[in-house]
C-alpha positions in Angstrom: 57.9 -133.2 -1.0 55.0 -131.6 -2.5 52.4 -134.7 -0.8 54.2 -134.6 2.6 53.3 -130.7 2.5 49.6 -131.1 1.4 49.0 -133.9 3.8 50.4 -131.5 6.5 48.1 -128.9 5.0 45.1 -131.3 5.1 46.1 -132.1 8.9 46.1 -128.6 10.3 42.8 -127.7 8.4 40.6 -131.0 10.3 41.0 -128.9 13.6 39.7 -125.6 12.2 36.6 -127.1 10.6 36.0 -128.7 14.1 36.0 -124.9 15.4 33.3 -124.3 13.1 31.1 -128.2 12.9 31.0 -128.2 17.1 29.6 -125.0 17.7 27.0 -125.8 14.5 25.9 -129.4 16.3 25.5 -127.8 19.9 23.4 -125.2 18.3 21.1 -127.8 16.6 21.1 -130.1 19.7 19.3 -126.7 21.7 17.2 -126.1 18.9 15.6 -129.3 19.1 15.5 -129.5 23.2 13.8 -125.8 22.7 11.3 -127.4 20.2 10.0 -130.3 22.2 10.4 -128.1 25.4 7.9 -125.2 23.7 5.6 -127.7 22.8 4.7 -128.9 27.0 1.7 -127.4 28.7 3.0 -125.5 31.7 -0.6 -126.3 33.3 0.6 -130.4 33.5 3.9 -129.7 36.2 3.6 -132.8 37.7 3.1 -132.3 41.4 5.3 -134.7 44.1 2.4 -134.2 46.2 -0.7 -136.0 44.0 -1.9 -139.2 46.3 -0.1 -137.8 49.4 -1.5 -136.2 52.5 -1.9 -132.5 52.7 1.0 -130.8 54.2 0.7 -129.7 58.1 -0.1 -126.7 58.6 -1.7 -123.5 61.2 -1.9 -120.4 59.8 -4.5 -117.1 61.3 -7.7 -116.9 59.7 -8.0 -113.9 57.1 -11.3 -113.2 58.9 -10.0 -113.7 62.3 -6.3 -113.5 62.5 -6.9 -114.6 66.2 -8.1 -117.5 65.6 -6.1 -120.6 63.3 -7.4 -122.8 60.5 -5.4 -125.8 60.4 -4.4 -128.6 57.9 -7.4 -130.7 59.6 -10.5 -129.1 57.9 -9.0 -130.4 54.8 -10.6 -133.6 56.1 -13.8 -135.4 56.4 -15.5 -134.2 52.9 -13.9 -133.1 49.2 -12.8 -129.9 49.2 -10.4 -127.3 47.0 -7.3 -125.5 47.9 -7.4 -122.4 46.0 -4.0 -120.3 46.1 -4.1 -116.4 45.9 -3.3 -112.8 46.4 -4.6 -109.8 45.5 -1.7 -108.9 43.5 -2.4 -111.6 41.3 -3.6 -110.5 37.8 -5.0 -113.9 36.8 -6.6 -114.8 40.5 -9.0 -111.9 39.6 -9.6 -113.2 36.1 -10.3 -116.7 38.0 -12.5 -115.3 40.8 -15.9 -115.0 39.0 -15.5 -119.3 38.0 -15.1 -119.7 42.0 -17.8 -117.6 42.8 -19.9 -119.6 40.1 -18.4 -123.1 42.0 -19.2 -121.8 45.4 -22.8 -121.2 44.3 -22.5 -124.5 43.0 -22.4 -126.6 46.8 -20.5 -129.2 44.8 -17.6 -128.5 47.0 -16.0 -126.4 50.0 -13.5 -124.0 49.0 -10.4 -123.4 51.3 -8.0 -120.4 50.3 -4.8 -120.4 51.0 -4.1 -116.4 51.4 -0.4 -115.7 49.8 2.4 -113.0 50.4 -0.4 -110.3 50.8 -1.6 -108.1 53.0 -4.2 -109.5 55.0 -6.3 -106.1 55.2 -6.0 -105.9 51.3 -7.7 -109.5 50.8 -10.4 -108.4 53.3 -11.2 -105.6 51.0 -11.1 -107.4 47.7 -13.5 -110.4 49.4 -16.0 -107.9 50.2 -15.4 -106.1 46.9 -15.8 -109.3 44.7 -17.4 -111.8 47.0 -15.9 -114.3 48.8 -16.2 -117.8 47.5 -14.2 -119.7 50.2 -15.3 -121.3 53.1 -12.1 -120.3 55.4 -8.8 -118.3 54.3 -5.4 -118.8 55.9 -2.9 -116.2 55.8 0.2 -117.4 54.3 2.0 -113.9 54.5 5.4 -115.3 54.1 4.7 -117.7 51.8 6.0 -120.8 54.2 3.0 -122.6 53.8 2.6 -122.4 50.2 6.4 -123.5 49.4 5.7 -126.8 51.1 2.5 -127.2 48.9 4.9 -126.8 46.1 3.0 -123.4 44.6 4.9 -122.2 41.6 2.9 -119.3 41.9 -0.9 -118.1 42.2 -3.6 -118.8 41.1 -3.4 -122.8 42.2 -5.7 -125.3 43.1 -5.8 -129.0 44.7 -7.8 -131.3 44.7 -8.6 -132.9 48.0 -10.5 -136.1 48.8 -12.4 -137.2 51.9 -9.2 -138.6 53.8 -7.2 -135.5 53.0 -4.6 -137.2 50.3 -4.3 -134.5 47.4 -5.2 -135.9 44.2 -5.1 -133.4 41.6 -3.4 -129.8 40.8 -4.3 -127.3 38.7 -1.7 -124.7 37.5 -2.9 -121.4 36.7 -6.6 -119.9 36.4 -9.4 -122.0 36.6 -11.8 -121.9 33.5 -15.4 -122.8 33.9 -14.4 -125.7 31.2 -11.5 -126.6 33.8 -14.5 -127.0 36.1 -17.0 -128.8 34.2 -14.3 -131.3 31.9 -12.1 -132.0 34.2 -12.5 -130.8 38.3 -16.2 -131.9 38.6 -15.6 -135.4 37.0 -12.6 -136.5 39.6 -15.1 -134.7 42.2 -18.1 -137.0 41.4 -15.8 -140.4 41.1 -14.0 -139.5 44.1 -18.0 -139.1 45.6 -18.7 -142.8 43.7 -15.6 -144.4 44.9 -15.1 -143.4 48.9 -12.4 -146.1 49.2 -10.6 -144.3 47.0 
């Protein structure tokens, strides 16, 4: 009688370890997703939009709202796409490295104006210089949604036919510019068929 109540015993113990072994396992299985996950660069967000055409689009000028800049002058030569705002900490931290690129006539500059105040980028252009060839005005942030901006500062890449070819999350550093931007700009320049 005394086995048949230790086996019982033994029986009703197996779930109450499992109360204590499941939580235990999912905890390890998140720690290792967390791991791997902490170890990604948020700058490499692969973008749907790398080797397709730029998003339509006609937006007001920021220097003329009565007058539109459309999707079109993103053809014919390479060219950036530069998301920002002036409420964006790390667009100021990123606007002296356009200004420097600019001056560079490597490459035309587009901005892409975001959920600002138009008056309010007028000011800080004139303040900081303006490195950009045309601005749209993207006040509701339509525009930069089908672009598939996580946030600002964020740049594309454009070639000569207007397919996007590379996206940079985040700030641009002047070693961004040099290692990486310049480079595809000068094969894209070698290889027109491209």
């Amino acid at each position: 009688m005394s086995s048949q109540i230790d086996k019982e015993s033994r029986l009703s113990q197996k779930p109450k370890r499992l109360i204590y072994i499941l939580p235990l396992g999912l905890f390890a299985v998140l720690m290792v997703i967390f791991f791997f996950g902490l170890g990604l660069n948020p700058r490499l967000v692969p973008s749907p939009l790398i080797g397709e055409t730029v998003p339509a689009f006609s937006l007001p000028k920021l220097s003329n709202p009565n007058e539109l800049i459309q999707h079109t002058v993103l053809k014919g030569e390479i060219s950036l796409l530069n998301i920002w705002a002036t409420w964006c900490a790390s667009c100021k931290h990123e606007h002296p490295v356009l200004m420097k690129i600019a001056q560079s006539n490597e490459v035309q500059i587009y901005g892409l104006y975001y959920k600002d105040v138009p008056s309010q980028g007028v000011a800080w252009l004139r303040s900081y210089g303006d490195p950009y060839h045309e601005n749209a005005v993207d006040e509701e942030g339509k525009v930069g949604i089908e672009w598939g901006a996580y946030g600002t500062p964020e740049t594309f890449l454009i070639d000569q036919k207007g397919i996007i070819r590379y996206k940079h999350i985040g700030p641009i550093s002047w070693n961004d510019w040099k290692t990486t931007i310049l480079p595809m700009i000068n094969t894209l320049r070698n290889n027109n068929d491209v």
